[in-house]
C-alpha positions in Angstrom: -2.6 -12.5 32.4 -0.4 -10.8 34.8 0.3 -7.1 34.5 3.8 -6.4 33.2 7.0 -5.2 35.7 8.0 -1.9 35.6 11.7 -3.7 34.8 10.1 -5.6 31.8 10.5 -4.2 28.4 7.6 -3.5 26.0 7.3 -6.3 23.6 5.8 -5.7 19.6 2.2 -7.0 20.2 0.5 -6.7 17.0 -2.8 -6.4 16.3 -4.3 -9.0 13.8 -7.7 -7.7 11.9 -9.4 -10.7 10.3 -12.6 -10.8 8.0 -10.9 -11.4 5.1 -11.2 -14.9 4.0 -8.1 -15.1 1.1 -5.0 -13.6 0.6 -4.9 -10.0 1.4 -2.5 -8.4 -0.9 -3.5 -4.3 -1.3 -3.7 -1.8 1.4 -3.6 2.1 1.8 -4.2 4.3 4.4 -5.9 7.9 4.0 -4.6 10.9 5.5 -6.2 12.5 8.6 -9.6 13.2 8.5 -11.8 15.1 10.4 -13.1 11.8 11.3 -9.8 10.4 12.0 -7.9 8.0 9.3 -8.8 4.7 7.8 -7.1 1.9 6.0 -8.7 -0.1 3.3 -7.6 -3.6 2.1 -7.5 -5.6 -1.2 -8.0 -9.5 -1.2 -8.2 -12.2 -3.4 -11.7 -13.1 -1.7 -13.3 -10.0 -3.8 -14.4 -8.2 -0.9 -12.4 -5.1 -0.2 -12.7 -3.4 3.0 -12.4 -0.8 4.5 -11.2 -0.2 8.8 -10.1 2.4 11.2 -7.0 3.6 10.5 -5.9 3.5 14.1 -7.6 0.4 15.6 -8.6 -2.0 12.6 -11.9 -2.3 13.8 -14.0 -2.8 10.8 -16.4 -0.2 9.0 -17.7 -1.5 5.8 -16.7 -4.3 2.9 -17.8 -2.6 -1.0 -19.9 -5.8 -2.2 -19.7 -5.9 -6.0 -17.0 -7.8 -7.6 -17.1 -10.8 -9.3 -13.4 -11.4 -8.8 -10.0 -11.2 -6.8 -9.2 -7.6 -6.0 -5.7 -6.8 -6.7 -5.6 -3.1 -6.1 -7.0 -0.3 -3.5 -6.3 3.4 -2.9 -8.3 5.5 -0.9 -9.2 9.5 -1.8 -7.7 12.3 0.8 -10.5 13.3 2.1 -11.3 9.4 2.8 -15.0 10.3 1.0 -13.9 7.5 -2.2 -12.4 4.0 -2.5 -11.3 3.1 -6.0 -10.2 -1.1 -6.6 -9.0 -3.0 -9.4 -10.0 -6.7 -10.2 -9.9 -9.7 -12.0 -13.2 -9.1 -13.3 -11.4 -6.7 -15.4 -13.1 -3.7 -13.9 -11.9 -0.9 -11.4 -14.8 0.6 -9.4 -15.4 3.8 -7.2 -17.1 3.5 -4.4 -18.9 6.1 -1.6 -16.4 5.5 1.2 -19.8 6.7 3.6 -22.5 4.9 2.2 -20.4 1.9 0.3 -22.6 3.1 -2.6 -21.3 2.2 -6.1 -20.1 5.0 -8.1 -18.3 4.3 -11.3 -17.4 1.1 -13.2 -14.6 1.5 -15.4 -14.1 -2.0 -17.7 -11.3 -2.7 -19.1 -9.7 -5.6 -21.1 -8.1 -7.5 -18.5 -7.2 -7.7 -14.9 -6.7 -4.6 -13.2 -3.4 -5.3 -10.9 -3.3 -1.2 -9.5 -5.1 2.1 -8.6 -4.7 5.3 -7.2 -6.2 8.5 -6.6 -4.6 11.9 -7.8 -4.4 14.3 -5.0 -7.5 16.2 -6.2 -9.2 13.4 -6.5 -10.2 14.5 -10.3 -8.4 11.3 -12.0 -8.1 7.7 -11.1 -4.9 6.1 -12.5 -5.1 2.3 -13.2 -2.7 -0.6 -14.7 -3.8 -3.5 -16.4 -2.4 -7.1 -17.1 -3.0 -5.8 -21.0 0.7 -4.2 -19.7 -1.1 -0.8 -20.4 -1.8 2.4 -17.8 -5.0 4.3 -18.0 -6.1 7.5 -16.2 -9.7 8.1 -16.0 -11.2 11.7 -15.3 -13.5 10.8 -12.9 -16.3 13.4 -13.3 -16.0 12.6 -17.2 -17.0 8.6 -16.3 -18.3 7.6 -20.2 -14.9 9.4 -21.8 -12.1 7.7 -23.1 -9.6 7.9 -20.7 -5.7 8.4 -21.2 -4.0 5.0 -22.4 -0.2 3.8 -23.0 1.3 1.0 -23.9 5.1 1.0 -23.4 5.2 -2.3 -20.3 6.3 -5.3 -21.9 5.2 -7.4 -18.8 2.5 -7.3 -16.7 2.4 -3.8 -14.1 2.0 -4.5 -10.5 1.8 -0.7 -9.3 1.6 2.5 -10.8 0.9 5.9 -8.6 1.2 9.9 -9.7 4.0 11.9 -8.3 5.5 15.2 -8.2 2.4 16.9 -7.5 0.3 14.4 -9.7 2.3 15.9 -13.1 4.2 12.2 -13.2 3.3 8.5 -13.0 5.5 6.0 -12.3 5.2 2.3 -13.0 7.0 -1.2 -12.4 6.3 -4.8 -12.8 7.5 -8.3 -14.4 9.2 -6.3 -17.3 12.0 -5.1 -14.6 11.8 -1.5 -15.8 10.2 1.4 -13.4 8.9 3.6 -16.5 8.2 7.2 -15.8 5.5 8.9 -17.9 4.2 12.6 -18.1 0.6 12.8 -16.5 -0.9 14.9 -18.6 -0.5 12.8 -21.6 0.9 9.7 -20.5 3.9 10.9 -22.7 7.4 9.1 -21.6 10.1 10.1 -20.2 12.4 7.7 -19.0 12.8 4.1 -18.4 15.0 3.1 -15.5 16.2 -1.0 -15.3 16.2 -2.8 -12.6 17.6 -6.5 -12.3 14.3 -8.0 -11.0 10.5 -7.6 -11.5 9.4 -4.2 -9.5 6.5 -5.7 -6.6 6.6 -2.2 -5.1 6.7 1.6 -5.9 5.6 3.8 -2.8 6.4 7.5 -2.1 8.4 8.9 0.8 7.6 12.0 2.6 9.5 14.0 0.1 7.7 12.8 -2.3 10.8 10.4 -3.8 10.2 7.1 -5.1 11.0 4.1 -3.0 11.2 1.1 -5.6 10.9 -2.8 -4.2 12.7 -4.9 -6.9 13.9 -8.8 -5.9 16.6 -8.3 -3.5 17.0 -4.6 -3.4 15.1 -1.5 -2.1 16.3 2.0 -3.8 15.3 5.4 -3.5 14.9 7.4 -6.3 15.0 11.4 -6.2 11.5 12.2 -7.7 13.4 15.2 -9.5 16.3 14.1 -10.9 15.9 10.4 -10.8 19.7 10.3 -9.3 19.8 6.8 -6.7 19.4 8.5 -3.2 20.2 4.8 -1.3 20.1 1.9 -2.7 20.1 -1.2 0.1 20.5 -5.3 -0.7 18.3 -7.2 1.7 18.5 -10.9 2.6 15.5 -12.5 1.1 12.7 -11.3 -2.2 11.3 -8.1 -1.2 7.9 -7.8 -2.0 7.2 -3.8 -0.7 8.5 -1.2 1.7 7.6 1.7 3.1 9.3 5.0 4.6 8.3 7.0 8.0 6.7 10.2 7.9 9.3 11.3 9.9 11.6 9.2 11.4 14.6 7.6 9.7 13.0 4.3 9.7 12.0 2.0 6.7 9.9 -1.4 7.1 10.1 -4.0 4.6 8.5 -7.7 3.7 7.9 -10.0 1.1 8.8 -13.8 0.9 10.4 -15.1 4.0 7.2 -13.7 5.8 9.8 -11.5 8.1 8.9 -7.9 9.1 12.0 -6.2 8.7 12.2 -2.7 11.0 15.2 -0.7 9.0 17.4 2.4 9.9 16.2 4.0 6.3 19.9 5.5 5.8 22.0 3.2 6.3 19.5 -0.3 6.0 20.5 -1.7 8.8 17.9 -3.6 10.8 16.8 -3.0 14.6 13.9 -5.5 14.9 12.9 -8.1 12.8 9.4 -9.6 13.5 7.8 -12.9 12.5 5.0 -11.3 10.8 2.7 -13.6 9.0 2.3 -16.9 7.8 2.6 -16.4 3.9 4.6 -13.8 2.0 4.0 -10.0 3.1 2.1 -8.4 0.0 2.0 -4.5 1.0 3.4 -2.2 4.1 2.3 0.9 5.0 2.8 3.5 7.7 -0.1 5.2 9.1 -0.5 9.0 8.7 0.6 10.0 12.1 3.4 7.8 12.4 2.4 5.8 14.9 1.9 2.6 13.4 2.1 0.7 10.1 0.0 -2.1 8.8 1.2 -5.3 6.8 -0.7 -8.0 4.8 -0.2 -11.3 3.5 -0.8 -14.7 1.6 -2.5 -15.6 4.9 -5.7 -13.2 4.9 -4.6 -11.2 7.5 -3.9 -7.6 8.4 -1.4 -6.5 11.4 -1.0 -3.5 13.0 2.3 -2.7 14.5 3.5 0.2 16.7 6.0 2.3 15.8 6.9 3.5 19.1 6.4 -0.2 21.4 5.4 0.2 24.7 3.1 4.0 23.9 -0.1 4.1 24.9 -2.2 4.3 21.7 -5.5 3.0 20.3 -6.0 -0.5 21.7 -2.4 -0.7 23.2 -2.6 0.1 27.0 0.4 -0.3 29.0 0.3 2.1 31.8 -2.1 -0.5 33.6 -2.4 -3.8 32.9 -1.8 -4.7 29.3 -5.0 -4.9 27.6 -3.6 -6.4 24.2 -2.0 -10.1 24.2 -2.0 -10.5 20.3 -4.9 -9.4 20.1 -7.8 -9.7 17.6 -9.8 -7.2 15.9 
């Protein structure tokens, strides 16, 4: 390869992180660590995974399941991994060791799971259309259960300072619930299935329903934006900072966004199979996407910065590259 002119502009060069050997369809980052940040990954192959956050390079797969994994979060001080299967089971794992830690069964598949802040309590939703939170240090108690989904869930996750949990999926209602209890407290419709619930900065809810992404105020519950996209969204994502949204899902299109307004400023073919999950990377720099295909991409935030395995103030050093 030739280096690039000083007159050429930068062009998105993801990078793609294989291993996985089925449709990837989970992912979360941690935030910054000591040790830096890492993402971990959820595939239909059984074999979660878990990478640095800021290269992809590969750390450690949890070996354990006897099923697709459907559902990953990872602790904030990036010391636990909790996944959900379709053995019916959501685990803990030693993010250091990959030791096992807990084994929670439950009745059917587990679709979602997530991590309070403290890390005390695991939250989990189950194709038996019921959420479950699990004191973690309390591993042989009953946990928390309701039972208000009439469809299957596809993501629950706390909020507002882990008192709240929301939840969507194929019943096309994002259900709000206290923490503490599991108690409700509202039920919002949408006119679609909800693929997608992720937080923004602010801590507001950012729902992915069919052809819409809307922003909820975490508060009041009042519709901050609501945009209509062009083709199924399966999951968006908000910047840490910036006024910038990313979304995927069915037409396998990467969609960069002014978050305001929606409009889009660069559209990437991503992957070749529906994008499953988006997420920005704690710093901002980049975010990561996953798909039907098995693979993971990286993508800058800021093309043509020096950062991680991108190099542009010599000779580029990444040309699609592979990690």
């Amino acid at each position: 390869c030739h280096p690039k002119m000083a007159t050429d502009a930068p062009r998105q060069t993801p990078l793609t992180c294989s291993g996985h050997t089925r449709p990837v369809v989970d992912l979360s980052f941690s935030p910054i660590t000591s040790d830096g940040f890492f993402l971990v990954s959820a595939s239909k192959d059984g074999k979660p995974m878990l990478r640095r956050g800021d290269t992809g390079d590969w750390v450690g797969t949890f070996e354990g399941h006897q099923g697709a994994v459907w559902g990953i979060a990872i602790d904030q001080p990036a010391e636990r991994v909790a996944t959900g299967s379709a053995d019916f089971t959501a685990k803990v794992w030693n993010a250091i060791t990959g030791e096992l830690q807990h084994t929670f069964k439950h009745p059917h598949i587990v679709k979602t799971v997530e991590f309070s802040k403290d890390g005390k309590r695991l939250l989990t939703g189950c194709n038996d259309k019921s959420l479950r939170i699990f004191t973690l240090d309390q591993s042989e108690d009953t946990p928390l259960s309701c039972k208000e989904h009439t469809g299957n869930i596809k993501r629950a996750i706390f909020f507002e300072n882990d008192t709240m949990v929301a939840s969507g999926g194929d019943d096309k209602q994002l259900r709000i619930f206290k923490a503490g209890d599991l108690s409700p407290v509202k039920s919002i419709p949408f006119d679609a299935s909800i693929s997608d619930i992720s937080l923004t900065p602010e801590g507001h809810l950012l729902v992915s329903s069919g052809m819409t992404i809307t922003l909820l105020n975490s508060a009041t519950f009042a519709e901050e934006f609501k945009h209509t996209v062009t083709s199924p969204v399966l999951t968006a994502a908000v910047h840490p900072s910036l006024d910038m949204l990313v979304w995927g899902g069915e037409a396998n299109i990467l969609y960069n966004c002014v978050k305001t307004t929606g409009q889009v400023s660069a559209e990437y073919k991503a992957h070749f199979g529906p994008i499953h999950c988006v997420r920005f990377s704690p710093d901002g720099q980049l975010y990561a996407s996953c798909s039907e295909d098995g693979t993971i991409r990286l993508w800058q935030t800021h093309v043509g910065k020096d950062y991680g395995l991108w190099k542009y103030s010599q000779e580029p050093q990444v040309k699609a590259g592979t990690v």
